[in-house]
VOPAMI-672970 format. One line per field, with one value per atom (N, C-alpha, C, O, CB): residue number from 1; x, y, z; residue in one letter; atom name. Coordinates in nm, 2 decimals. Glycine has a CB too. Layout:
% residues N
k: NUM|...
c1: X|...
c2: Y|...
c3: Z|...
r: A|...
a: CA|...
***
This chain:
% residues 119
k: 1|1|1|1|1|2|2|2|2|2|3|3|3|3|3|4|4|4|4|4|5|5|5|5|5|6|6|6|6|6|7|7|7|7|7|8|8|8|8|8|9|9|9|9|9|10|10|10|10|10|11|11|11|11|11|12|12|12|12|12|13|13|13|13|13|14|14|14|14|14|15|15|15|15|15|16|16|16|16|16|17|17|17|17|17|18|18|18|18|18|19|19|19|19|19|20|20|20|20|20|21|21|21|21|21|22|22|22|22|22|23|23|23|23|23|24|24|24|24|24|25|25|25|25|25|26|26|26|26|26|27|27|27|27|27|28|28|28|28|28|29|29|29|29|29|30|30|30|30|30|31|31|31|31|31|32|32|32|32|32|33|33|33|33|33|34|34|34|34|34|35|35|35|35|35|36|36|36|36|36|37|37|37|37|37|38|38|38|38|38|39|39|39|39|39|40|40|40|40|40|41|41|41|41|41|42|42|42|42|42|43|43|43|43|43|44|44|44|44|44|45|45|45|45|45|46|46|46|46|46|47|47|47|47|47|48|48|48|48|48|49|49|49|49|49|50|50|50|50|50|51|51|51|51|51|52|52|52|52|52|53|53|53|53|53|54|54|54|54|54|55|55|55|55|55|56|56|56|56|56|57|57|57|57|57|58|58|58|58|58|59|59|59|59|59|60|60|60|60|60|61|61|61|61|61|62|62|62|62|62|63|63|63|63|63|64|64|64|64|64|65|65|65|65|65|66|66|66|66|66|67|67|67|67|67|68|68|68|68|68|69|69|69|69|69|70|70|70|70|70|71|71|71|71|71|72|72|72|72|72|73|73|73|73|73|74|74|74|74|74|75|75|75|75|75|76|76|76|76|76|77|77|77|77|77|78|78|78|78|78|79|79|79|79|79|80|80|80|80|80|81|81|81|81|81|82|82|82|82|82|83|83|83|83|83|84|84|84|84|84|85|85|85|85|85|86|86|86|86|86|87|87|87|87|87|88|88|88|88|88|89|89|89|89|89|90|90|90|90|90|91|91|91|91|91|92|92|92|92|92|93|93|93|93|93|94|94|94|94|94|95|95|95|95|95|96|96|96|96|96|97|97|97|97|97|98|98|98|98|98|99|99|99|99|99|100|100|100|100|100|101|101|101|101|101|102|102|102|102|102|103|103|103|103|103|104|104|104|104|104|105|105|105|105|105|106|106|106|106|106|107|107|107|107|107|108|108|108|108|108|109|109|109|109|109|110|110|110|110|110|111|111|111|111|111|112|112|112|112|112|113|113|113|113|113|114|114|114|114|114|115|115|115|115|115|116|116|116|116|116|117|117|117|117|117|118|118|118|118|118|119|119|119|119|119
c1: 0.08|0.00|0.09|0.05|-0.09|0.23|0.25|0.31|0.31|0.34|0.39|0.45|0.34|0.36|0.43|0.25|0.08|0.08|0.07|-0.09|0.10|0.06|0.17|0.15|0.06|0.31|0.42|0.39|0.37|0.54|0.39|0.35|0.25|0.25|0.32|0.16|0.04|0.08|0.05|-0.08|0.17|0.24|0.28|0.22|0.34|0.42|0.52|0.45|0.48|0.62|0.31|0.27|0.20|0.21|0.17|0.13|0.05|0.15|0.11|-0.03|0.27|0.36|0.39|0.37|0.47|0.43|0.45|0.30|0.33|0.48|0.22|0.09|0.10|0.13|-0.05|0.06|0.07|0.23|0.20|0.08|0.31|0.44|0.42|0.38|0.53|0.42|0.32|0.23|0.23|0.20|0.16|0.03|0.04|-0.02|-0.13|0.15|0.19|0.23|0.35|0.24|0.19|0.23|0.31|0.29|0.13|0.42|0.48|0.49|0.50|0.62|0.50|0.49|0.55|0.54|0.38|0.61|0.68|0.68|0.74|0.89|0.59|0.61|0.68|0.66|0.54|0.72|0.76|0.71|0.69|0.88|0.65|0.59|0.66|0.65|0.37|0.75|0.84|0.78|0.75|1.00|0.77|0.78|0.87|0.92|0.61|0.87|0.97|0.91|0.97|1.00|0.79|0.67|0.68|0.71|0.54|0.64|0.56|0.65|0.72|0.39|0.67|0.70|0.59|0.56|0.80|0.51|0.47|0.51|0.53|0.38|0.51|0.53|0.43|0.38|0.68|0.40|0.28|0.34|0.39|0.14|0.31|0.38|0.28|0.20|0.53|0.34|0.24|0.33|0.37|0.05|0.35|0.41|0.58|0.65|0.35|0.62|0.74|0.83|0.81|0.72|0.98|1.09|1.07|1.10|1.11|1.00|0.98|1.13|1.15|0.92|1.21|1.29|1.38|1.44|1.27|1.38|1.45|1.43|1.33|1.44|1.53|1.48|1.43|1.50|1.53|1.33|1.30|1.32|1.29|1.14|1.39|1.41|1.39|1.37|1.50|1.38|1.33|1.44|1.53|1.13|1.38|1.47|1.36|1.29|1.69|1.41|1.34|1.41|1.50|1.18|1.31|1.40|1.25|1.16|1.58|1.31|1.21|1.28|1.38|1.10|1.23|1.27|1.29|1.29|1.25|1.31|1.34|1.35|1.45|1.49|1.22|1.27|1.31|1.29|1.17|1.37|1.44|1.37|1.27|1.49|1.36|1.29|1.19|1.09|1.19|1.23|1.07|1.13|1.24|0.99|1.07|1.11|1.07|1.02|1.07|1.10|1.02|0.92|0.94|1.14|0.82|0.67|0.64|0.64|0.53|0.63|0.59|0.50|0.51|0.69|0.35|0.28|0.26|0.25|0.22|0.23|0.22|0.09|0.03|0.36|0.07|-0.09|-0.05|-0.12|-0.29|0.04|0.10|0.03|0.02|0.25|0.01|-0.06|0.04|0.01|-0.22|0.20|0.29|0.41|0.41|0.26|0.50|0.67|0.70|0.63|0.72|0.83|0.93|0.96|0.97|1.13|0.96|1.02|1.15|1.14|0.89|1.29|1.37|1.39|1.39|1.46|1.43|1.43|1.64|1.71|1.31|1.67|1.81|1.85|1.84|1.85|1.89|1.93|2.08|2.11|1.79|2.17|2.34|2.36|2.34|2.43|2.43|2.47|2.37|2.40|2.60|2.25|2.15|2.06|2.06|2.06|1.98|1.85|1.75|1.77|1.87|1.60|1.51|1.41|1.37|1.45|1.34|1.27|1.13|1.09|1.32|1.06|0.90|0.81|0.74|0.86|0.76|0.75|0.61|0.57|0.84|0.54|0.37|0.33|0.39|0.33|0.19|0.15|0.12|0.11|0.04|0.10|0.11|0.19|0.22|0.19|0.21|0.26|0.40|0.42|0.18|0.51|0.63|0.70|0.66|0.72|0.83|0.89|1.01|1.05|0.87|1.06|1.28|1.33|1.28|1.38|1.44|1.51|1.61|1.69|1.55|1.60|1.71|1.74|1.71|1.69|1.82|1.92|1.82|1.72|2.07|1.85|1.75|1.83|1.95|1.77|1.74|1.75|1.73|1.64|1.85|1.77|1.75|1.81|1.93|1.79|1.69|1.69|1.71|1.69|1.50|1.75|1.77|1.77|1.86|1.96|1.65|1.66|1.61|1.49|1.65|1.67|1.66|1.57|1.58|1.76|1.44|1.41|1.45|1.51|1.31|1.41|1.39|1.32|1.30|1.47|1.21|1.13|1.20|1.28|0.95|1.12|1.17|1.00|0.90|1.34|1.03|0.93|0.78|0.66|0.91|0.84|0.67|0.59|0.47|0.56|0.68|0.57|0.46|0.47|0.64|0.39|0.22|0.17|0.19|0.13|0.10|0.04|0.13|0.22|0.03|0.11|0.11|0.18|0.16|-0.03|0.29|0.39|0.38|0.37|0.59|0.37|0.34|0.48|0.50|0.19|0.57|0.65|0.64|0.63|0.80|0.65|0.63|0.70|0.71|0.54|0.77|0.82|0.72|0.63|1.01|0.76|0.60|0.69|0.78|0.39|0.65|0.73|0.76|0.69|0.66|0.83|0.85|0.74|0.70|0.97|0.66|0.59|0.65|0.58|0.47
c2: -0.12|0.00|0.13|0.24|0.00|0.09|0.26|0.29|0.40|0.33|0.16|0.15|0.28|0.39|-0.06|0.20|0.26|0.45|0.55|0.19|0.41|0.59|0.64|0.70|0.65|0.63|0.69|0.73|0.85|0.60|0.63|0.64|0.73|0.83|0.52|0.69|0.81|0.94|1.03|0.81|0.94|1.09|1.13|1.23|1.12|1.08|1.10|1.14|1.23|0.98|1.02|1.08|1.22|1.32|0.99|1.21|1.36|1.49|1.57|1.40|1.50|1.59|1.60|1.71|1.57|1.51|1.50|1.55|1.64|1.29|1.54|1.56|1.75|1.83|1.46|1.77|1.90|1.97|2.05|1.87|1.96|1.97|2.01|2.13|1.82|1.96|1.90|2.04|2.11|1.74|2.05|2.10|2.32|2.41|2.00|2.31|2.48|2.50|2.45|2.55|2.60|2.67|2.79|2.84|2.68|2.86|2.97|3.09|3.03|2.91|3.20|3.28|3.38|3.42|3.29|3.46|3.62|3.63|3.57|3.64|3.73|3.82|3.95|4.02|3.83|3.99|4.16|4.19|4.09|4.20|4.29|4.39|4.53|4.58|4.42|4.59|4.69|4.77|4.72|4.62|4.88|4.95|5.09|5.10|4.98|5.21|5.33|5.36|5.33|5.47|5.41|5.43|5.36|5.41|5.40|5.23|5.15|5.00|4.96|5.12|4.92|4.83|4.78|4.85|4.84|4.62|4.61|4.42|4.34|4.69|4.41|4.24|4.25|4.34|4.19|4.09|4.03|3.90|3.84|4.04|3.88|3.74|3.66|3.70|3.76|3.50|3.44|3.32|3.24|3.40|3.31|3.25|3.26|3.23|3.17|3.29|3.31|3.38|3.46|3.42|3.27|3.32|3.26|3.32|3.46|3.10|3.01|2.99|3.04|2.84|2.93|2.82|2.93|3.02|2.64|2.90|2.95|3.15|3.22|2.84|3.21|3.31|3.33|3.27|3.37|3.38|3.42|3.57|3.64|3.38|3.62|3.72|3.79|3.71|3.73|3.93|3.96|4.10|4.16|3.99|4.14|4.28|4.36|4.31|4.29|4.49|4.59|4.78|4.83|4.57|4.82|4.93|5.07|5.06|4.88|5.21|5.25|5.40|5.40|5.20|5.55|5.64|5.73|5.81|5.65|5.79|5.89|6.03|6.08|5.86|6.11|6.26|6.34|6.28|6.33|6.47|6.53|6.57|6.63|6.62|6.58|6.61|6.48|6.50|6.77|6.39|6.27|6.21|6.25|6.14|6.11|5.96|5.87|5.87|5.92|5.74|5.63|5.61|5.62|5.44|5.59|5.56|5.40|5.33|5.64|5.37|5.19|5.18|5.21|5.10|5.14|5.07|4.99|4.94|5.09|4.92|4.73|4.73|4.81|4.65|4.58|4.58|4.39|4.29|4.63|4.39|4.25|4.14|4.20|4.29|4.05|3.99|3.88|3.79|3.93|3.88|3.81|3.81|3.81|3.69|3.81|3.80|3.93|4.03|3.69|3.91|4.09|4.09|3.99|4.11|4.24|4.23|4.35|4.45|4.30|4.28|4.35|4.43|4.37|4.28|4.58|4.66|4.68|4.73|4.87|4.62|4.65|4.73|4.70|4.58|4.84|4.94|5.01|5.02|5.07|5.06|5.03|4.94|4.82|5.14|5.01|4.95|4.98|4.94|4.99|5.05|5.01|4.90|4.82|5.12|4.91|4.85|4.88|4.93|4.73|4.81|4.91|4.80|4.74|5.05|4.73|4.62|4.71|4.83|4.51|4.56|4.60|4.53|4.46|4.57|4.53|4.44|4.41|4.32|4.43|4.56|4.57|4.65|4.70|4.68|4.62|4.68|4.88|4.93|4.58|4.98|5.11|5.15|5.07|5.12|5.29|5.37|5.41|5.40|5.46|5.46|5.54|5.53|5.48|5.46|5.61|5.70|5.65|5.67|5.87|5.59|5.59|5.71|5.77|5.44|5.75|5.82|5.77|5.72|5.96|5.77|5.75|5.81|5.92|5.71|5.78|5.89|5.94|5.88|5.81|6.04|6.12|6.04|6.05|6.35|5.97|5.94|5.76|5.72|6.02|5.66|5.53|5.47|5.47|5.48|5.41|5.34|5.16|5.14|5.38|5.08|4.93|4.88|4.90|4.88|4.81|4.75|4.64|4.64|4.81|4.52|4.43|4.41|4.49|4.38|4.25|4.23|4.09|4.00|4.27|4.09|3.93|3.95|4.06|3.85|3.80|3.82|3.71|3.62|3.79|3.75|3.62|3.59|3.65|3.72|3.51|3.46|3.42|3.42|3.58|3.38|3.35|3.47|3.48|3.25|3.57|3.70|3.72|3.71|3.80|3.73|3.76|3.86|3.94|3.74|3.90|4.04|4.10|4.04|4.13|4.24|4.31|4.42|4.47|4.34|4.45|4.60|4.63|4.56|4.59|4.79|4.89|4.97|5.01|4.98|4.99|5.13|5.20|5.14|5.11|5.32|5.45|5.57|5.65|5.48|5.61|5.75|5.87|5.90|5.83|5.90|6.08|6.17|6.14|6.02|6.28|6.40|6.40|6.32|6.52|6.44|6.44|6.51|6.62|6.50|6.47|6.57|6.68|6.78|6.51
c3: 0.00|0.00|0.00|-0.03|0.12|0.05|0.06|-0.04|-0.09|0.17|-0.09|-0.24|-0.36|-0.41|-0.31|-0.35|-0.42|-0.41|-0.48|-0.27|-0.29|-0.24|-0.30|-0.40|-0.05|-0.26|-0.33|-0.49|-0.52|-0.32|-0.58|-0.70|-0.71|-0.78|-0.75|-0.65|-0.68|-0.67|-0.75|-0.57|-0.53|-0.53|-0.61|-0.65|-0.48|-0.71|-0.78|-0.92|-1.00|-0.77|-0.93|-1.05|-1.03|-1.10|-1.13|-0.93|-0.93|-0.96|-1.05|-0.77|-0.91|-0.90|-1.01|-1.07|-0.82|-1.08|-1.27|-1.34|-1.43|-1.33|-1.33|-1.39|-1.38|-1.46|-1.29|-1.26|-1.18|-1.25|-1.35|-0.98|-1.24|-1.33|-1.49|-1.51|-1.32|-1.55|-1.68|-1.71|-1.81|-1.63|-1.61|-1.67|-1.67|-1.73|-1.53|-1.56|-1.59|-1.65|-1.66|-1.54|-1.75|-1.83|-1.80|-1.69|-1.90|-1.92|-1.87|-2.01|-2.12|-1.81|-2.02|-2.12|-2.07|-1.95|-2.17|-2.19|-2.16|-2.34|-2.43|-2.05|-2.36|-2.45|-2.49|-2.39|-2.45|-2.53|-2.59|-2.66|-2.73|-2.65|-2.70|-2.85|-2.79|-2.68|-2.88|-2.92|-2.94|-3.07|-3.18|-2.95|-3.05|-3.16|-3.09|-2.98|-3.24|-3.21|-3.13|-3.03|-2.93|-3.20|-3.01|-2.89|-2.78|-2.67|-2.93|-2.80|-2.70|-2.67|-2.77|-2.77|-2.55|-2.52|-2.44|-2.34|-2.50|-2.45|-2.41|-2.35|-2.44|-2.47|-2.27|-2.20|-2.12|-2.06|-2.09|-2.16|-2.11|-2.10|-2.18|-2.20|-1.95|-1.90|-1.80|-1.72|-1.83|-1.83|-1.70|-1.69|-1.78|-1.73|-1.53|-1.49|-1.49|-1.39|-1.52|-1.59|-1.66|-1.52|-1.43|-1.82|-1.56|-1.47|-1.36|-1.26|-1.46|-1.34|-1.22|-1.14|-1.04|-1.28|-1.19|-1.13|-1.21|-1.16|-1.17|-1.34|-1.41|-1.48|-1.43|-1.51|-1.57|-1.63|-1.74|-1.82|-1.63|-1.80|-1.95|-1.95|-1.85|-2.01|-2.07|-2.09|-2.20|-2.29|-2.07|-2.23|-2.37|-2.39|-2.32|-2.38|-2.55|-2.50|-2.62|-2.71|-2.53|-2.59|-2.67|-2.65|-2.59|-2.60|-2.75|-2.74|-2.82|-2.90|-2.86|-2.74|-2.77|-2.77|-2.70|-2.68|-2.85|-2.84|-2.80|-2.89|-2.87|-2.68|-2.56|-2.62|-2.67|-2.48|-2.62|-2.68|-2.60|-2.49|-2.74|-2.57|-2.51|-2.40|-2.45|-2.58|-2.30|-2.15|-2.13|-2.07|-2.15|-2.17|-2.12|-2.04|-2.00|-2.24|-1.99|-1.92|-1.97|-2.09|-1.79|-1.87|-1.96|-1.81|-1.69|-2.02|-1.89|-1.82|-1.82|-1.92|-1.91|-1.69|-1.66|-1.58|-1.46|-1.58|-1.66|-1.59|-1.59|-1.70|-1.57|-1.49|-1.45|-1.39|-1.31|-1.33|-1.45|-1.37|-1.34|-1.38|-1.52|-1.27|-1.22|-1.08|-0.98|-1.19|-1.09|-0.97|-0.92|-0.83|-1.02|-0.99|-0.92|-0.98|-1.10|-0.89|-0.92|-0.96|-1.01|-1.02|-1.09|-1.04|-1.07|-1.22|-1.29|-0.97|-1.25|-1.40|-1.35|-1.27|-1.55|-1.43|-1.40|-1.54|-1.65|-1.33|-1.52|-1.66|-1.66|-1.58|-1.64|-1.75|-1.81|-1.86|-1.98|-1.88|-1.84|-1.94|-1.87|-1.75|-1.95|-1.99|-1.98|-1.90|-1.91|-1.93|-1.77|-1.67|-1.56|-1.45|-1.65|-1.57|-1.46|-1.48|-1.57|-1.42|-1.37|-1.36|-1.24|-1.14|-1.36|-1.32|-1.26|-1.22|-1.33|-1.37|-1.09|-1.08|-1.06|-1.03|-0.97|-1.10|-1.14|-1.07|-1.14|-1.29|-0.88|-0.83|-0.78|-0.71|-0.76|-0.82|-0.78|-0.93|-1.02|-0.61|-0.90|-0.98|-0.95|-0.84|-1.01|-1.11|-1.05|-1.18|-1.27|-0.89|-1.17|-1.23|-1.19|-1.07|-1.21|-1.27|-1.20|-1.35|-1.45|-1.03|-1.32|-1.44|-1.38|-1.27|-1.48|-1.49|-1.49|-1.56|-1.65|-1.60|-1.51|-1.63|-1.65|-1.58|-1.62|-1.81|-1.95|-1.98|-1.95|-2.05|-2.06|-2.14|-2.26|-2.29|-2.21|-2.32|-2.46|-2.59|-2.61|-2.48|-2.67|-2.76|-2.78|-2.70|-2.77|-2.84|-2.84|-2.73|-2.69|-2.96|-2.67|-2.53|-2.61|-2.73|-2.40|-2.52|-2.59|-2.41|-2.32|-2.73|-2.40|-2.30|-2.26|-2.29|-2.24|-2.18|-2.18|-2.05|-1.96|-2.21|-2.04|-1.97|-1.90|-1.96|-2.00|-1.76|-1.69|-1.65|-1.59|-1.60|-1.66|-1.53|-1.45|-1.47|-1.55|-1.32|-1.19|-1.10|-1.10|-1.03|-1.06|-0.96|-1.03|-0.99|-0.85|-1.14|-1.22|-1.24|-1.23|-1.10|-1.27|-1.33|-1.43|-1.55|-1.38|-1.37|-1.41|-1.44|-1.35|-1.32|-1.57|-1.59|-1.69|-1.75|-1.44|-1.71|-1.83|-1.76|-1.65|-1.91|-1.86|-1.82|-1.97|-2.07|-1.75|-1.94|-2.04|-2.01|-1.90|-2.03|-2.13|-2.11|-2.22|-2.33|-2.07|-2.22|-2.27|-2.28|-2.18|-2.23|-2.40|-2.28|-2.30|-2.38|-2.33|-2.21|-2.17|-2.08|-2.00|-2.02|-2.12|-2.07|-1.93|-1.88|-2.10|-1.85|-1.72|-1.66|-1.72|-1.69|-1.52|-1.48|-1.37|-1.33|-1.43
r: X|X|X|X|X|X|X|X|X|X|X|X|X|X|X|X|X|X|X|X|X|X|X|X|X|X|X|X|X|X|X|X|X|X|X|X|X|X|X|X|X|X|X|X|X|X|X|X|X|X|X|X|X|X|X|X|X|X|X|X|X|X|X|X|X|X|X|X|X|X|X|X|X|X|X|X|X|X|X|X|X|X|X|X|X|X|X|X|X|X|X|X|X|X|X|X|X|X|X|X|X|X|X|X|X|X|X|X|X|X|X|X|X|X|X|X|X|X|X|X|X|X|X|X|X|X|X|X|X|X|X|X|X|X|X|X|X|X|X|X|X|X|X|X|X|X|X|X|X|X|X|X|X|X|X|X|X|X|X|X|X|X|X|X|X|X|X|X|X|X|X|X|X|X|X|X|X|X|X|X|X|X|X|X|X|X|X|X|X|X|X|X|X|X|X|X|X|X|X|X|X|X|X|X|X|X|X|X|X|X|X|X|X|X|X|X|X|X|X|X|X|X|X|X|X|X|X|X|X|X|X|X|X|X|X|X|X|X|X|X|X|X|X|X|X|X|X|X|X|X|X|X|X|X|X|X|X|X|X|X|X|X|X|X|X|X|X|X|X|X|X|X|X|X|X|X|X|X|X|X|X|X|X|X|X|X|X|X|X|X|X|X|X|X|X|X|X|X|X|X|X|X|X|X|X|X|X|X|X|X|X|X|X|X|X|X|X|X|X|X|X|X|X|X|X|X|X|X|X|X|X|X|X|X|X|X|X|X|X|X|X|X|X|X|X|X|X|X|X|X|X|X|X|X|X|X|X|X|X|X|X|X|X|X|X|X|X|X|X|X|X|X|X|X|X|X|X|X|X|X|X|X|X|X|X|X|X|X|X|X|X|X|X|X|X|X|X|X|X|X|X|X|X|X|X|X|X|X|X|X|X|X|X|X|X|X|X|X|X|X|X|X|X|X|X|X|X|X|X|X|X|X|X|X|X|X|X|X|X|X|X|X|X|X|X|X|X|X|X|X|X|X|X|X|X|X|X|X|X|X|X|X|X|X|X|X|X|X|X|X|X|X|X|X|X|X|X|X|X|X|X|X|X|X|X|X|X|X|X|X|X|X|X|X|X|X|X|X|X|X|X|X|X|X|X|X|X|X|X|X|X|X|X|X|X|X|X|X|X|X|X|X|X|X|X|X|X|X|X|X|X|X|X|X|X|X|X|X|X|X|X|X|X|X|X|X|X|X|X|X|X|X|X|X|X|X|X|X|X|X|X|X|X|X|X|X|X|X|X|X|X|X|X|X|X|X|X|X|X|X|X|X|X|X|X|X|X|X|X|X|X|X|X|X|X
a: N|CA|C|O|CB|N|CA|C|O|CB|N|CA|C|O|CB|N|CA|C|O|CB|N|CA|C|O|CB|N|CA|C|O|CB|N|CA|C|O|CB|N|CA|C|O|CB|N|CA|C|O|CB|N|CA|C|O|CB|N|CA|C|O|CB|N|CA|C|O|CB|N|CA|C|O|CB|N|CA|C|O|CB|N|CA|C|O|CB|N|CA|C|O|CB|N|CA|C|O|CB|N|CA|C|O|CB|N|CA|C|O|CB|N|CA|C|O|CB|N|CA|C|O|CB|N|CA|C|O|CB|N|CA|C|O|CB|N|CA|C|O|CB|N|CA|C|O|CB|N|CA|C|O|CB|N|CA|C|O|CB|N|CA|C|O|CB|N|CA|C|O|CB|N|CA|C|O|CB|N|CA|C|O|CB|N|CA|C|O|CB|N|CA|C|O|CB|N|CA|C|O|CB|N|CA|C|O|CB|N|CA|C|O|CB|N|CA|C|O|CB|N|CA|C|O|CB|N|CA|C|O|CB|N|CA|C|O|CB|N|CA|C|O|CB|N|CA|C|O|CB|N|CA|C|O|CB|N|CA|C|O|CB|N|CA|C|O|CB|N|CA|C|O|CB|N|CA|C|O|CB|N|CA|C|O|CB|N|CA|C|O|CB|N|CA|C|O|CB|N|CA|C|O|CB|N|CA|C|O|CB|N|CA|C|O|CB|N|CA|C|O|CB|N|CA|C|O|CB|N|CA|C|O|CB|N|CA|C|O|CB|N|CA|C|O|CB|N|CA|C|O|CB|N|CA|C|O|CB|N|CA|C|O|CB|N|CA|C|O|CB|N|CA|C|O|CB|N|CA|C|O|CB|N|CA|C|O|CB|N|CA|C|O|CB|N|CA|C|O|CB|N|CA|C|O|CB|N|CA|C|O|CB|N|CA|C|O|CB|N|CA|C|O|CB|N|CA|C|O|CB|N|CA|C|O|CB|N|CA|C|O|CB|N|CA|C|O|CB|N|CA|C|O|CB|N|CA|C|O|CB|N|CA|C|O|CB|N|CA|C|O|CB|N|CA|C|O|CB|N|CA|C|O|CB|N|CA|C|O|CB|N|CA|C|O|CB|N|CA|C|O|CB|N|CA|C|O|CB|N|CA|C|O|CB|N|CA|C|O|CB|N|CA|C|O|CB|N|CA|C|O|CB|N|CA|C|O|CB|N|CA|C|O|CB|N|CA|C|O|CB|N|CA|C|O|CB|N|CA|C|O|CB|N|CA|C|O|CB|N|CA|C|O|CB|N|CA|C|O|CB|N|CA|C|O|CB|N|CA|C|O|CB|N|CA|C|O|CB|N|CA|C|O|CB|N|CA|C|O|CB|N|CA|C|O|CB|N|CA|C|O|CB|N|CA|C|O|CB|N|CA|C|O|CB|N|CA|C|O|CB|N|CA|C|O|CB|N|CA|C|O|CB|N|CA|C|O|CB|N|CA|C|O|CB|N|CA|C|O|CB|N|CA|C|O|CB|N|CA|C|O|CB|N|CA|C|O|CB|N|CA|C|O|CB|N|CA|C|O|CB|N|CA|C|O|CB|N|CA|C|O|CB
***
């Protein structure tokens, strides 16, 4: 019998294993970057990259409407994590931004970046 139970275990864990799914998207144009992720960056990382136009006095605008895990924003030598959902502004440099993403912790939900003038 316990032989039984074990197996039963081991398969459920495999079944359950199996059955999550994981995703991270990018859409880039000069304007808009947009990632939409689920689950993505469990155990391991998925990463993306993109790149978008910075005009003279803007920022970059990030909103997230996330219900789990971090998006980390890569740009030169900084970075900028993304760990609730909300509004807030990085500053970049003026002109072509190229920046790379990770998620971690199974990140969930949709980040929007933008650049928009400083307020």
């Amino acid at each position: 019998m316990r032989k039984f139970f074990c197996a039963l275990m081991v398969a459920t864990v495999l079944i359950v294993a199996g059955c999550t799914s994981s995703s991270l998207s990018v859409t880039s144009t000069d304007s808009e970057i947009t990632i939409e992720a689920e689950n993505a960056g469990g155990d391991d990382t998925r990463d993306g990259d993109g790149s978008v136009v910075i005009p003279e006095g803007a920022a970059l605008n990030v909103n997230a409407d996330i219900t789990r895990g971090k998006l980390i924003i890569r740009f030169g030598n900084r970075e900028h994590v993304v760990d609730k959902s909300g509004e807030t502004f990085i500053d970049v440099p003026t002109g072509g931004c190229d920046l790379n993403f990770i998620a971690t912790d199974g990140l969930t939900g949709k980040i929007t970046l933008r650049p928009l003038p400083k307020v």
